[in-house]
LUMKEGU-946845 format. One line per field, with one value per residue (C-alpha): residue number from 1; residue in one letter; chain; y, x, z. Coordinates in pm, 1 decimal, padded with zeros to 6 digits. Layout:
BEGIN
i = c(NUM | ...)
aa = c(A | ...)
ch = c(A | ...)
c2 = c(Y | ...)
c1 = c(X | ...)
c3 = c(Z | ...)
***
This chain:
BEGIN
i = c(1 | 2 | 3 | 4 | 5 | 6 | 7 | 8 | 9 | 10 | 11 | 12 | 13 | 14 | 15 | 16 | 17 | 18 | 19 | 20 | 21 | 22 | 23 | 24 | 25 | 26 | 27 | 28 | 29 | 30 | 31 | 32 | 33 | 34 | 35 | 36 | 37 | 38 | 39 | 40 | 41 | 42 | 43 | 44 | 45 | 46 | 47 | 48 | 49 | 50 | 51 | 52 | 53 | 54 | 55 | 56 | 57 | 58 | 59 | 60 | 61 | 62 | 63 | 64 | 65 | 66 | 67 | 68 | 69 | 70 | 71 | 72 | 73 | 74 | 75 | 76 | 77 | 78 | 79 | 80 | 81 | 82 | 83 | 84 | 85 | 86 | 87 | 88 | 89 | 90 | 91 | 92 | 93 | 94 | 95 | 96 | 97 | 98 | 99 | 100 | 101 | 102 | 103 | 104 | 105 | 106 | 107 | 108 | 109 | 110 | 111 | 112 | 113 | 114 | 115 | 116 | 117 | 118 | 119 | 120 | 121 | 122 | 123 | 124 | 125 | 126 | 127 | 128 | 129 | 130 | 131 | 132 | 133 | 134 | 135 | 136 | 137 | 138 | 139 | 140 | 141 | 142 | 143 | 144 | 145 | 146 | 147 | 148 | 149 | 150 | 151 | 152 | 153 | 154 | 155 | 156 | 157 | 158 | 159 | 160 | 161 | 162 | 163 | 164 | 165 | 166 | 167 | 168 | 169 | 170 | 171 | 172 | 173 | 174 | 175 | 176 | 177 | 178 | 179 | 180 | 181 | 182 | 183 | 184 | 185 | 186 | 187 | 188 | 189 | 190 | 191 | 192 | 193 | 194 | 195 | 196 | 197 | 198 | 199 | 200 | 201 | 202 | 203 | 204 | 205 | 206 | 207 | 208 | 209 | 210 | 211 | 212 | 213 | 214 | 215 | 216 | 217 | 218 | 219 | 220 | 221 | 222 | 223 | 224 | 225 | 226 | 227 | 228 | 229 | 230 | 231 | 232 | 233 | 234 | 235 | 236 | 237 | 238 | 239 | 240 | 241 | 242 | 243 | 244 | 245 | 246 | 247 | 248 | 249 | 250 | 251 | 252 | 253 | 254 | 255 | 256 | 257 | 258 | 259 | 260 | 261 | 262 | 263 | 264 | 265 | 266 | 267 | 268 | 269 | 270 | 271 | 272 | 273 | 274 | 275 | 276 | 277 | 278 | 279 | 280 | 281 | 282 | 283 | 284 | 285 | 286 | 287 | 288 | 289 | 290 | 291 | 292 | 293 | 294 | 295 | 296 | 297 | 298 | 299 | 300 | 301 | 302 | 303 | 304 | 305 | 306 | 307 | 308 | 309 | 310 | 311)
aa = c(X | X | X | X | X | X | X | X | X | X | X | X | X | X | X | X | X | X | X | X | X | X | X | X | X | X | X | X | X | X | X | X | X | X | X | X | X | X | X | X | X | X | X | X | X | X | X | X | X | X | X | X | X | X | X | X | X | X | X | X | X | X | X | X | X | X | X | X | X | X | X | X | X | X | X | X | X | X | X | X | X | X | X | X | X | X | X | X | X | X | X | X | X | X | X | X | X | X | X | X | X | X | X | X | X | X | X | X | X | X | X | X | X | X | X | X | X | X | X | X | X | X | X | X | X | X | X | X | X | X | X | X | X | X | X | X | X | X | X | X | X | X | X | X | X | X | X | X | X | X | X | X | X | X | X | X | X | X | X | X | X | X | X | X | X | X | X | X | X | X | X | X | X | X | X | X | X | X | X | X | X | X | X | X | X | X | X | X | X | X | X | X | X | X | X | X | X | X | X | X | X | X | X | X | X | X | X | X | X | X | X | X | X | X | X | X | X | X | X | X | X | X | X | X | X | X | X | X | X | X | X | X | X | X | X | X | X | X | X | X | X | X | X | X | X | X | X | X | X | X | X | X | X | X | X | X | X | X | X | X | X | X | X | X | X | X | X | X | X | X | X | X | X | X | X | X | X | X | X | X | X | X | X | X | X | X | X | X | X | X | X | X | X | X | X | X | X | X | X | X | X | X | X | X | X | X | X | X | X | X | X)
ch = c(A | A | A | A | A | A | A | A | A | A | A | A | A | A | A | A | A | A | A | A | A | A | A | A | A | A | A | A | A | A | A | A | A | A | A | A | A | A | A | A | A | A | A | A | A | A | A | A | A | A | A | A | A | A | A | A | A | A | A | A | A | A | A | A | A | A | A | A | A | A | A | A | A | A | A | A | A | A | A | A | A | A | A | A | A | A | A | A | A | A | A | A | A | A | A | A | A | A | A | A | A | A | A | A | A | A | A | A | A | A | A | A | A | A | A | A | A | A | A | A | A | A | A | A | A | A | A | A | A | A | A | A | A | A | A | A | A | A | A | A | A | A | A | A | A | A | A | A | A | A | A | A | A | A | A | A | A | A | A | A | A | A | A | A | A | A | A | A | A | A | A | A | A | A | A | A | A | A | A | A | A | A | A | A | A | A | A | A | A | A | A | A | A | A | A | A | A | A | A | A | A | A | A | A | A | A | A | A | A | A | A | A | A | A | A | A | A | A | A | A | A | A | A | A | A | A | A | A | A | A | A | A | A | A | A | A | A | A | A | A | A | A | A | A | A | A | A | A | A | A | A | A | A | A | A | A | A | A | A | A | A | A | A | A | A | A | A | A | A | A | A | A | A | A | A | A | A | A | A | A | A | A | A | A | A | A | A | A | A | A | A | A | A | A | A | A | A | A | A | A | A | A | A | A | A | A | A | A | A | A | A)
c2 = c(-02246.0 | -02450.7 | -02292.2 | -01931.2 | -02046.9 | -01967.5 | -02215.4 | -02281.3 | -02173.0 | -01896.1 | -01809.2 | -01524.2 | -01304.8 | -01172.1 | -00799.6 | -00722.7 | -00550.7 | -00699.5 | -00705.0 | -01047.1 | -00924.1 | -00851.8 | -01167.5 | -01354.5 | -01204.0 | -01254.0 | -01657.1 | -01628.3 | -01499.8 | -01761.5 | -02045.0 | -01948.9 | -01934.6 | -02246.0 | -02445.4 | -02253.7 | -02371.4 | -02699.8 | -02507.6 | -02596.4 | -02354.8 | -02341.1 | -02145.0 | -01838.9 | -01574.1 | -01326.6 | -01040.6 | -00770.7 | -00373.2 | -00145.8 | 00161.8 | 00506.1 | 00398.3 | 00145.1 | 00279.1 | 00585.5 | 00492.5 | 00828.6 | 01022.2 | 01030.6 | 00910.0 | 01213.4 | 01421.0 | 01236.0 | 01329.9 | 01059.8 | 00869.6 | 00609.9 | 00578.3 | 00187.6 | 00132.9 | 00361.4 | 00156.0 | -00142.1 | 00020.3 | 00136.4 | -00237.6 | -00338.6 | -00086.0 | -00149.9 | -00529.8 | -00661.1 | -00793.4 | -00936.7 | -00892.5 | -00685.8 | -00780.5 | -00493.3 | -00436.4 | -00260.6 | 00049.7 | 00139.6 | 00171.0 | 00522.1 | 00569.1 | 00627.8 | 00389.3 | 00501.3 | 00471.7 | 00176.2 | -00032.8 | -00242.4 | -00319.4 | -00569.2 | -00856.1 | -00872.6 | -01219.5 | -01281.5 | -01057.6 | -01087.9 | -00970.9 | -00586.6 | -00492.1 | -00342.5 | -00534.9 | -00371.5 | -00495.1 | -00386.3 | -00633.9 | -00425.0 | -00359.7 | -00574.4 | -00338.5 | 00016.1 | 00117.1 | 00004.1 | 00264.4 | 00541.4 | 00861.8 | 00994.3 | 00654.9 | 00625.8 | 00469.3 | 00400.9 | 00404.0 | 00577.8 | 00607.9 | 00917.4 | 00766.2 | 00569.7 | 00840.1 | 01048.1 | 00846.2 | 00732.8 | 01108.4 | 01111.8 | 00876.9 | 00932.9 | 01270.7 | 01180.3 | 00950.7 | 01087.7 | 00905.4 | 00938.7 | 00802.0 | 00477.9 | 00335.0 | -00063.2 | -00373.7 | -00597.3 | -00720.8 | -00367.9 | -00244.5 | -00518.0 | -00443.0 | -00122.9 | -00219.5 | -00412.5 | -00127.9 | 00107.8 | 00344.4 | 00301.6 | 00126.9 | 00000.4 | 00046.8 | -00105.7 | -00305.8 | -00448.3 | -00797.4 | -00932.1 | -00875.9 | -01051.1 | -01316.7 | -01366.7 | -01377.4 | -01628.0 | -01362.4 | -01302.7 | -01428.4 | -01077.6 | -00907.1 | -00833.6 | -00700.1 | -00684.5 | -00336.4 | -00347.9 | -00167.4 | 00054.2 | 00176.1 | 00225.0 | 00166.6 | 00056.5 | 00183.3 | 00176.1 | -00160.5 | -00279.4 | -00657.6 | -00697.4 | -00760.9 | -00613.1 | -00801.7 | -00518.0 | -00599.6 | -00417.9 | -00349.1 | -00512.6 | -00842.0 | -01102.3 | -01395.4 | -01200.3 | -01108.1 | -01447.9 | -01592.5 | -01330.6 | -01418.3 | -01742.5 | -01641.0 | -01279.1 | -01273.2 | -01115.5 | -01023.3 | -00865.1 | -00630.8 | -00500.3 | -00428.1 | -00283.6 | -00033.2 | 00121.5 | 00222.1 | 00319.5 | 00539.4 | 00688.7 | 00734.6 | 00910.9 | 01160.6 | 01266.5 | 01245.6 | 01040.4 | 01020.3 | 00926.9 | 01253.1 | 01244.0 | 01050.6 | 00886.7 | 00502.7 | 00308.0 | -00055.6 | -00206.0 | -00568.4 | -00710.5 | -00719.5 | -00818.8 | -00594.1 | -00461.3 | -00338.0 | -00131.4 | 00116.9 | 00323.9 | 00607.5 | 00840.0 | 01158.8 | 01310.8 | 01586.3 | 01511.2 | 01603.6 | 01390.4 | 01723.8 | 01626.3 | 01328.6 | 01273.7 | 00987.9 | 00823.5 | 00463.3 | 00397.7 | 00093.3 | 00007.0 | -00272.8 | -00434.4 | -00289.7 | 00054.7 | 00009.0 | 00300.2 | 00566.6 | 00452.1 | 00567.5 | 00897.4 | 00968.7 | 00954.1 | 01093.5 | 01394.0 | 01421.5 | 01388.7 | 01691.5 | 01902.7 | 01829.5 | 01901.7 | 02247.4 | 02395.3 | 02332.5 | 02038.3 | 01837.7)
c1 = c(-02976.7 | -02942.5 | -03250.8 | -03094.6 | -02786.8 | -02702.7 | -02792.1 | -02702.6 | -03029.1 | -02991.5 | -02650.9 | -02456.7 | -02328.3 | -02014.9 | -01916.8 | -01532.5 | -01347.2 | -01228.7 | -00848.1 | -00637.3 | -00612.7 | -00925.4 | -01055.1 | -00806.7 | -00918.4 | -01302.1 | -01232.3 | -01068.1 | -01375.8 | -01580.7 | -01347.1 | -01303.8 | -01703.0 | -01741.9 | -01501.2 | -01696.3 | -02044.1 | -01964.1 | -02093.8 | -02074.4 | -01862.0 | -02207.5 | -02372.0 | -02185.0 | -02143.8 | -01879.1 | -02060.7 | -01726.7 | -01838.5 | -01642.4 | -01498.4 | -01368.7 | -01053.9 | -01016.1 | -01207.8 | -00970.1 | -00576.1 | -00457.4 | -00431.7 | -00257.2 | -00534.1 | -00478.0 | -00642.3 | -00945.7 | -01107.7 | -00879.1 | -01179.5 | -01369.2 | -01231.7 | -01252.5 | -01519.5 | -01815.9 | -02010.2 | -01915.6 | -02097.6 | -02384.7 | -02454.8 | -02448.9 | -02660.1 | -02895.4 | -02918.3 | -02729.3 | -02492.4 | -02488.6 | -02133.2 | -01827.0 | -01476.4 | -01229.4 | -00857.9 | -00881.3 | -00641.4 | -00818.9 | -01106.9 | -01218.2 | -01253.0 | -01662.4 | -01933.2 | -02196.7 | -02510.0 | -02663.5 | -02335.0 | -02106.0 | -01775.3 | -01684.9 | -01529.5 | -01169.3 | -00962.3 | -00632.4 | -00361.1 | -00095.3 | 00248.9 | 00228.6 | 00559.9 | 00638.1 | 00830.6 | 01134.5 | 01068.9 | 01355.3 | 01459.3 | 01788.7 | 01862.9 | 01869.3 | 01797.7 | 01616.8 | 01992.6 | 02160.0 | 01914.4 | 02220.0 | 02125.4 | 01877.6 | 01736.4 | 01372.1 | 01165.6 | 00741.0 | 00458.7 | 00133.2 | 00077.2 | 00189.4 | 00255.8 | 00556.5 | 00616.8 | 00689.5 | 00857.2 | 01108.1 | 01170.8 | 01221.3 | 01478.1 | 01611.5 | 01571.2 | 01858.8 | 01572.0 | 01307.6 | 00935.4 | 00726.4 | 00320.1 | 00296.9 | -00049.4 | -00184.4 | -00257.4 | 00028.6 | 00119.7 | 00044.1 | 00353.5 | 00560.4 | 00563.9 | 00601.2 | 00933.9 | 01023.9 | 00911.3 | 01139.8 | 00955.1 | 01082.5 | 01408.6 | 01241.2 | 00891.0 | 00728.7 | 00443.4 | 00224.2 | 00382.1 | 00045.2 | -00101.8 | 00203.5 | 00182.2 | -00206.7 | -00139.0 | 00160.5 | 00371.4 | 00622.0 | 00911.2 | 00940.3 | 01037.5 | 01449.3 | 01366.3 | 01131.7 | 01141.0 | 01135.3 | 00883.8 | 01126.7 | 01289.5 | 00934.1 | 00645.3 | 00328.1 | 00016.9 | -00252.5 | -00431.0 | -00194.5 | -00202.3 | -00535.4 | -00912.2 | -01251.1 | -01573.4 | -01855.6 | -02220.5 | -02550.6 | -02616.9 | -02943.6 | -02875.0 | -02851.7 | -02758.0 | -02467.3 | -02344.0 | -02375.7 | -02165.0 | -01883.0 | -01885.9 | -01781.3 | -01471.7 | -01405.7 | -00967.0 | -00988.7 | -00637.1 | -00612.9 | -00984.9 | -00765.2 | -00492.8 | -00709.3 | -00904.5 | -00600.4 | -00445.4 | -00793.5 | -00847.7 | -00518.1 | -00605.9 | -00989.8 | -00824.0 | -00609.5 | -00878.7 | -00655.2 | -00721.4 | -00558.9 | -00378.5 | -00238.5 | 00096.7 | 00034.9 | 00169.2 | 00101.6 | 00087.4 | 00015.0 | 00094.8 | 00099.3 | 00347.7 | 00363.5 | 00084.6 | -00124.2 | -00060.9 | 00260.5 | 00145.1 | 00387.5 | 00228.3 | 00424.6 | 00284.5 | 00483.0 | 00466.8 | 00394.5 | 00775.2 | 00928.4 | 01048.5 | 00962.2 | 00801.4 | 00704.6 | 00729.8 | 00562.4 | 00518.3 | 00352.9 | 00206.3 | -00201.5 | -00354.6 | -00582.2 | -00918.0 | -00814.9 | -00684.6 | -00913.8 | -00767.0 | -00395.1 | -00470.2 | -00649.9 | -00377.7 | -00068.7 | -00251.8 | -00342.9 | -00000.8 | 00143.3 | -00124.5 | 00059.1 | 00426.0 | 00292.2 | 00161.8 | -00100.1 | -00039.6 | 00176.3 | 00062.2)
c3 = c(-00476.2 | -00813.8 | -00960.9 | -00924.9 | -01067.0 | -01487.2 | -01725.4 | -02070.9 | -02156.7 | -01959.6 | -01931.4 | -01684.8 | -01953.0 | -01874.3 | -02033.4 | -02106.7 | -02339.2 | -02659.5 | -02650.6 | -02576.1 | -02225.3 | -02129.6 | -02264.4 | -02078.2 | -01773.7 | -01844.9 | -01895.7 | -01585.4 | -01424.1 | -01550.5 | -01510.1 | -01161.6 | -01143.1 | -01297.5 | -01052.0 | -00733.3 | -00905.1 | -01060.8 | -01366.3 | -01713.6 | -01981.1 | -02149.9 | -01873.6 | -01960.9 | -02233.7 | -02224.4 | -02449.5 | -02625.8 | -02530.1 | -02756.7 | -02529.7 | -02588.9 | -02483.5 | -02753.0 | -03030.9 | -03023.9 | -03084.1 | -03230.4 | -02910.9 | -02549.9 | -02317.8 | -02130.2 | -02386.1 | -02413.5 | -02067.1 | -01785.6 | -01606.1 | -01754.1 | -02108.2 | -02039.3 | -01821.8 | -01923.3 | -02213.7 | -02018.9 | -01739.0 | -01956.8 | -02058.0 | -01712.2 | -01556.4 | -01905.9 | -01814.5 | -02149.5 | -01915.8 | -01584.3 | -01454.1 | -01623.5 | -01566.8 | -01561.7 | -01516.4 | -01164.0 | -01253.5 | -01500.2 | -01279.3 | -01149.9 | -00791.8 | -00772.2 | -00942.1 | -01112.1 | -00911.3 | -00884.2 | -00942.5 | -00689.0 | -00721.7 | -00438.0 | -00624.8 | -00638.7 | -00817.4 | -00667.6 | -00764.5 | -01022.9 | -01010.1 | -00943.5 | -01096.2 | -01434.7 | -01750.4 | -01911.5 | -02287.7 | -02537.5 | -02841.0 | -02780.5 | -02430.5 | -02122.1 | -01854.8 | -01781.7 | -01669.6 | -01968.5 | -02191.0 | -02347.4 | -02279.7 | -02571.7 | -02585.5 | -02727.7 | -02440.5 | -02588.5 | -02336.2 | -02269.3 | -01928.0 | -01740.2 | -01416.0 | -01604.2 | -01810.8 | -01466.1 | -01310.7 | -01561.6 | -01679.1 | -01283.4 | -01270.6 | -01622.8 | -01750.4 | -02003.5 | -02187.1 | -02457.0 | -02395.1 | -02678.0 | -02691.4 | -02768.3 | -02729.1 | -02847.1 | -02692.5 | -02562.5 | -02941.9 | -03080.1 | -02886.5 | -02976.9 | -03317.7 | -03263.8 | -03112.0 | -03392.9 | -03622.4 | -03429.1 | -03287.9 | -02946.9 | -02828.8 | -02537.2 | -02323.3 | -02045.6 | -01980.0 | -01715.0 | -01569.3 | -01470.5 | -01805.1 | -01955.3 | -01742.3 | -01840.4 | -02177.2 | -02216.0 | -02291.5 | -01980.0 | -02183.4 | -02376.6 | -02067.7 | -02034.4 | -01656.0 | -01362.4 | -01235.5 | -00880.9 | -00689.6 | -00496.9 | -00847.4 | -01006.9 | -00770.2 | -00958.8 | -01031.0 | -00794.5 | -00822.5 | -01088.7 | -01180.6 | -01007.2 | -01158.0 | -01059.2 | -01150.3 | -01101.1 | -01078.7 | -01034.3 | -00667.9 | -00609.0 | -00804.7 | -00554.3 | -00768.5 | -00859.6 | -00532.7 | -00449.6 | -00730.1 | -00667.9 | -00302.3 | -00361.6 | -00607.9 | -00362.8 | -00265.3 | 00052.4 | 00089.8 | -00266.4 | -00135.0 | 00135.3 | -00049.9 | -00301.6 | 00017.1 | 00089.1 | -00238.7 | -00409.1 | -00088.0 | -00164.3 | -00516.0 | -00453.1 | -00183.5 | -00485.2 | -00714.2 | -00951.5 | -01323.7 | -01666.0 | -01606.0 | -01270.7 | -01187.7 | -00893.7 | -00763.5 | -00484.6 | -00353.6 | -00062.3 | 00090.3 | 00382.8 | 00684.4 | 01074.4 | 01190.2 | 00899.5 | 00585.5 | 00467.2 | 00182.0 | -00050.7 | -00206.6 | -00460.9 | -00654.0 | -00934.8 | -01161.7 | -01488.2 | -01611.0 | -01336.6 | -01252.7 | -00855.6 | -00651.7 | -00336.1 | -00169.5 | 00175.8 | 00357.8 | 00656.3 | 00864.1 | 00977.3 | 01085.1 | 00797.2 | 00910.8 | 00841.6 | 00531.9 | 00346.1 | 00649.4 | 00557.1 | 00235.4 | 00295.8 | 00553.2 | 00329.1 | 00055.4 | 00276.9 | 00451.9 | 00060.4 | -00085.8 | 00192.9 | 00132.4 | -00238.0 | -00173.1 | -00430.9 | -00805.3 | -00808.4 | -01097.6)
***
């Protein structure tokens, strides 16, 4: 096998976005790599793939077309060879891959929950009614207009330190970010309060990472084998199945996790409209094996309770 394996000479380039976070995340990849292959830093490169999502800052993501705004030039360079494996934040992921492309590599996942960051305020309770809360994502957007419709949420787009000073800067009072990603970067000791999932449930896949590869590279399969979390890829089957029956995007509130229990895997799924205006809620129970039919199920039972025109 050591003749298949990346050398310095020949190194497994490794494609990722270019923010703090995403580079975290790709040296996790590797490091986790090099400790399964005895491998030395040297035999890797982690190549930086500008994406639409990134390159434009100016506008809600939801105007720029939902799916694939931070996957598809990664994608491109993969399925054009300049890389050999791409690291992504799994919710940002769409649902389908291009063909020709496997995604079958999950790490183990982070904390799922989301970070209530204020400089002012300790808790998402103790916001005054007419408080500025910051974020771009309209599944949080949703729900907290859901909980709190006494709030205003305004856009607020940028990388972890972006929307920090933004904060500072006083755009928002308060916002919320990923825990995982916090966590990642060093950072966890900005948030005031864990949101617990059964006051904001997360996003589907949230705090977890994808490593994608082209489909008929064996040494790459191989490698990811080795550094595969089982228990995160069945967590990961049932709340992506969820998602594609819904055909989530950028522009669809939707949340879900699953974990694991006595007998299977407990999944919460929640669609909202985009006001917060309603949501639906559902849980149910499956062994692990049918993890992808827990998630069609609820989503289908969920599309019917919704009626047509929800979102």
């Amino acid at each position: 096998m050591s003749q298949d394996l990346p050398t310095p000479a020949h190194p497994l380039r490794i494609g990722t976005r270019g923010s703090p976070l995403a580079l975290a995340q790709a040296h996790e990849t590797r490091d986790r790599l090099m400790a399964a292959f005895a491998l030395p830093a040297a035999a890797f490169a982690i190549a930086v793939i500008k994406v639409t999502g990134d390159m434009v800052q100016d506008l809600p993501l939801n105007t720029l077309g939902g799916k694939g705004l931070f996957t598809k030039e990664i994608e491109e360079a993969l399925l054009d060879g300049s890389i050999d494996i791409a690291v992504h934040s799994m919710k940002d992921m769409p649902v389908d891959q291009p063909a020709g492309l496997t995604l079958d590599c999950a790490l183990p996942r982070e904390d799922v929950r989301d970070g209530f960051v204020s400089l002012t305020h300790a808790r998402l309770a103790d916001l005054p009614a007419g408080a500025v809360l910051g974020t771009s994502s309209l599944r949080r957007r949703a729900q907290i207009l859901s909980l709190r419709p006494d709030l205003r949420v305004v856009e607020f787009r940028g990388n972890v330190q972006t929307r920090l000073r933004k904060l500072q800067d006083g755009v928002a009072e308060a916002t919320l970010l990923a825990l995982a990603g916090l966590n990642r970067l060093g950072r966890a000791d900005v948030v005031r309060e864990a949101v617990a999932p059964e006051t904001m449930l997360p996003a589907v896949a949230q705090g977890a990472i994808g490593v994608e590869r082209r489909s008929d590279d064996a040494r790459a399969a191989m490698m990811l084998a080795a550094i595969h979390d089982a228990p995160t890829g069945h967590r990961l089957a049932a709340e992506r199945a969820f998602l594609a029956r819904l055909d989530g995007s950028c522009q669809t509130p939707i949340a879900a996790l699953a974990e694991f229990v006595p007998g299977g895997l407990r999944l919460r799924g929640q669609i909202l409209r985009p006001d917060g205006s309603r949501a639906l809620s559902d849980e149910a129970t499956a062994p692990v094996a049918d993890a992808a039919a827990l998630g069609r199920d609820m989503a289908e039972r969920l599309l019917a309770q919704a009626g047509p025109g929800f979102f």
